[in-house]
C-alpha angles and dihedrals in degrees: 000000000000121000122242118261106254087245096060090088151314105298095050085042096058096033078094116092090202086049094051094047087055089047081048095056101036086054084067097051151324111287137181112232089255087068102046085047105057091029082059098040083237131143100248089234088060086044088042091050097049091043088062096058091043089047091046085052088044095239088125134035130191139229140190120227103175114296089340123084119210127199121212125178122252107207098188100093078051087072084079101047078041096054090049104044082053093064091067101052098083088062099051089046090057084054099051090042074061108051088041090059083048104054088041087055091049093048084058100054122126083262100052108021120175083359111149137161 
């Protein structure tokens, strides 16, 4: 099976770790490609190149402040990574709920009874 081109939407956009940190440090505020490049300790073509597939899924726009352009994110295409991640918290809760009965159940073994931290 082929994979899905990384501008096809969201998940395959952010699959990529170069592309989150530029989500990451857009999040904090707008930046030109200049500053991203030098904040990631990237070459700009390689931080031009990612910003066009975040900018194709919408998780990035784009404004002109006069000969500069900045980048901003755009979180909204994130609701859907979001919706589904969150499926999937109730089963790591239970799995925590459980570690949680284990090590308690370790603390009040013969060799550490009432022992708590």
């Amino acid at each position: 099976m082929a994979r899905a081109a990384t501008t096809t939407d969201a998940f395959n956009a952010v699959a990529e770790p170069r592309r989150r940190e530029i989500l990451d440090a857009l999040a904090q505020q707008e930046r030109g490609v200049g500053e991203l490049a030098e904040l990631l300790h990237v070459a700009q073509p390689v931080v031009s190149k990612h910003l066009r597939v975040l900018r194709k899924v919408g998780l990035v726009e784009v404004r002109d402040d006069g000969r500069r352009r900045l980048y901003r994110t755009d979180a909204r295409p994130l609701q859907e990574i979001h919706a589904w991640v969150g499926r999937y918290e109730r089963l790591w809760e239970e799995r925590f709920e459980l570690v949680d009965e284990l090590l308690d159940a370790l603390e009040d073994t013969p060799e550490n009874p009432g022992e708590r931290s």
